[in-house]
N, C-alpha and C positions, 0 to 999 in steps of 0.2 A: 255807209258801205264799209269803212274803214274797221268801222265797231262790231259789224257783223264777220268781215272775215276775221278779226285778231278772236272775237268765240269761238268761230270755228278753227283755228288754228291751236285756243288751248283744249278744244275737247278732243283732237286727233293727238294732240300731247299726252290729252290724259291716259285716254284709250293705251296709247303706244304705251306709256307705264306701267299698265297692266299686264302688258305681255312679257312676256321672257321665260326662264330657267330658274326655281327657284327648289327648297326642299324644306322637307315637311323634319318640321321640330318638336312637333308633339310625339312626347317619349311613349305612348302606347298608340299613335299612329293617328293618322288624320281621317274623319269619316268622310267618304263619296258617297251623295247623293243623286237623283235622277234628274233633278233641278232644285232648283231654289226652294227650301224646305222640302223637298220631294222625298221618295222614300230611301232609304238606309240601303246602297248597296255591299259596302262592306268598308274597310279600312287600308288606304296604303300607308307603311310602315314609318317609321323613323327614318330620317336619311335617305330615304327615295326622293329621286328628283321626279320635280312635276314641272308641267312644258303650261303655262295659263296662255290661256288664249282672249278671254275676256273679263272685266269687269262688269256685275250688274249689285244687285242690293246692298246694301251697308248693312251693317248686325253687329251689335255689342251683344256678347255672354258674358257669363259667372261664372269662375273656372277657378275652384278653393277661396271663393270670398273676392279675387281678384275682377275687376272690369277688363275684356278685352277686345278694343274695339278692331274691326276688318270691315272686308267685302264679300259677298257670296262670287265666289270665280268658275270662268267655265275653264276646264282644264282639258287635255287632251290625255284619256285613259289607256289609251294603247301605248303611249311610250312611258309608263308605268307600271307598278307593282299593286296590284289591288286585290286584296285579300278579301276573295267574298265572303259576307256573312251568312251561315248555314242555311237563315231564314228568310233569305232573298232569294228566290224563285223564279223571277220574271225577268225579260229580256230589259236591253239596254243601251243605248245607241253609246259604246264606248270612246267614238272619237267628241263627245261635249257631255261633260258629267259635271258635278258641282260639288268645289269643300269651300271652308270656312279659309280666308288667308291670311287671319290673324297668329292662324302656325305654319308659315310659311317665310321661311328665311329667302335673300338671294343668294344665290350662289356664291356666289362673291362673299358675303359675310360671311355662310357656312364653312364653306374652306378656311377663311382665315381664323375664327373660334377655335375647329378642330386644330389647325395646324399652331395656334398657339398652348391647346393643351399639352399637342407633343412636345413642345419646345419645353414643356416644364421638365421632362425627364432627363436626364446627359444620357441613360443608355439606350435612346431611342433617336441623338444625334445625328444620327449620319441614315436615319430612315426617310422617308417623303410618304407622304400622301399620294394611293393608287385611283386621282383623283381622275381618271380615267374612265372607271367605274362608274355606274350610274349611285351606285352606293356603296361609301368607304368608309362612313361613321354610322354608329349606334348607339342606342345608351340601352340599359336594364340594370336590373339588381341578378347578375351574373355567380355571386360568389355567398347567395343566401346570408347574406349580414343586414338586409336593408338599406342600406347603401348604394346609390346610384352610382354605376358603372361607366365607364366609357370604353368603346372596343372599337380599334382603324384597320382599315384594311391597308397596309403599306408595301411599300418596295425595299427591298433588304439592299446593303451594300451588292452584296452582289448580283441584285436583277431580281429574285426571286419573290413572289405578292406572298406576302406574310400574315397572317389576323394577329392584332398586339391586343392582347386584354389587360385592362388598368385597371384592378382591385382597386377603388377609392375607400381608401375608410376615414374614418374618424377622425384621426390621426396619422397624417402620411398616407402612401398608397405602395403598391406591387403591382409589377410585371409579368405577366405568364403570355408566353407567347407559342402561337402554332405556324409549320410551315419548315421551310428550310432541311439543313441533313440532318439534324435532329428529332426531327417531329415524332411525333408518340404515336401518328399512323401509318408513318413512311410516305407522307404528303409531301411533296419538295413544296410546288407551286398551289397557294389560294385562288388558283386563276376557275372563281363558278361564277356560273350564270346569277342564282341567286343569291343572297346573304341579310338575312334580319331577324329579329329577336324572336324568340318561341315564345308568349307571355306566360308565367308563372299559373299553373292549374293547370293547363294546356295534356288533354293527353294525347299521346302521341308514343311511336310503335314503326317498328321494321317493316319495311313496304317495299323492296327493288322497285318491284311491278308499278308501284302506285295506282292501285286497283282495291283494299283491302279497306270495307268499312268498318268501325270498331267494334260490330257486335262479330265478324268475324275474324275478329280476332283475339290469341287465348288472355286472361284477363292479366294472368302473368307477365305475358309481352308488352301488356299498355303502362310505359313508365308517366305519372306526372311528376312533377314538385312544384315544391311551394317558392322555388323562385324560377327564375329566367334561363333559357337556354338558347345557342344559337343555332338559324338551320343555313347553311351553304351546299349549294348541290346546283347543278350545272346539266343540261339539256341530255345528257345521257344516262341521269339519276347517278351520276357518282356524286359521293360527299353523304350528308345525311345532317343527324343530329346530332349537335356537338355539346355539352355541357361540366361541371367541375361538380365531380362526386369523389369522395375518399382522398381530396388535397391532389386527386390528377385529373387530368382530363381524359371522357370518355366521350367513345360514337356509336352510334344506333343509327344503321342506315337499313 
């Protein structure tokens, strides 16, 4: 009897470790599935938080030669960011979808990573993490060098939610920051709904409406490039797309 309830008391341990608040690490985004190997329904982003609700299968992949062992998890898609993929067509029960959680940080870790890369800067000192947010870090190749990026959504001294972009290079890194009295769109506050990386090829194009498919629209209008851009924009379609062409920052909303 003894034997039997101390099992069941580590599989509702286990259970219970499976659940929580964690956020997705894979820097081009994490796939959801319809279930366990099921079909592809798109990707939520870098730095969206995911709410798991269970564990079921175990799976190791191959991901650049590397082994990475996890679990296949049900997750709850509604308090998420899920980026459908064009060629997913069919319905989808969004409150239990399935990723891989071998890119799947805690929470708890993720904030302290990000918050130790700011701590590398002094001119970023007296900023925090707008840990608030469902999502306050990103990574991409933001400044066309090939070079992975970091970009935090923070709180300035004085109150204000800031986007801080980290030029990582080579050697050393730079600052360019959006937001506040200076901003280069008269943005005071970063306070949008959404905020995650545009991926590199991506095209994309003026929309208010968010209505306009790409064939109608003129070919002039549809900017790509060959690297990463950010989109922040907020339940009223303010904001847009934000990206560093000609050594400034530019938006296309």
């Amino acid at each position: 009897m003894k034997n039997k309830l101390l099992m069941l008391l580590m599989s509702m341990s286990a259970f219970a470790s499976a659940q929580g608040i964690y956020h997705v690490n894979a820097v081009d985004g994490l796939t959801v599935r319809t279930s366990v190997s099921g079909k592809k329904i798109g990707k939520i982003p870098y730095g969206y938080q995911v709410k798991v609700l269970e564990k079921s299968d175990p799976l190791v992949i191959k991901d650049e030669g590397k082994s990475i062992s996890g679990n296949w998890v049900k997750v709850d898609g509604k308090s998420t960011q899920i980026i459908i993929d064009p060629n997913f067509k069919e319905s989808y029960d969004p409150q239990g979808v399935y990723v891989f959680d071998g890119y799947l940080t805690s929470q708890k870790d993720f904030i302290k990573k990000a918050e130790d890369k700011l701590a590398k800067h002094p001119a970023l000192k007296d900023y925090y993490l707008a840990t608030s947010y469902k999502v306050f870090a990103i990574k991409g190749d933001f400044f066309a060098d090939g070079v992975e990026d970091d970009v935090f959504r923070v709180i300035s001294p004085e109150g204000n939610v800031r986007v801080m972009a980290i030029n990582n290079k080579a050697v050393g890194s730079d600052i360019y920051g959006l937001g506040g009295p200076k901003d280069p769109f008269g943005i005071l506050d970063y306070d949008f709904d959404y905020f995650y990386k545009v991926p590199k090829n991506t095209p994309f194009w003026a929309d208010r409406n968010g209505t306009k498919l790409m064939n109608q629209v003129s070919k002039n209008d549809i900017k790509t490039f060959t690297y990463d851009a950010l989109y922040l924009n907020d339940l009223k379609n303010n904001g847009g797309y934000f990206y560093r062409y000609g050594k400034k920052w530019n938006l296309l909303k």
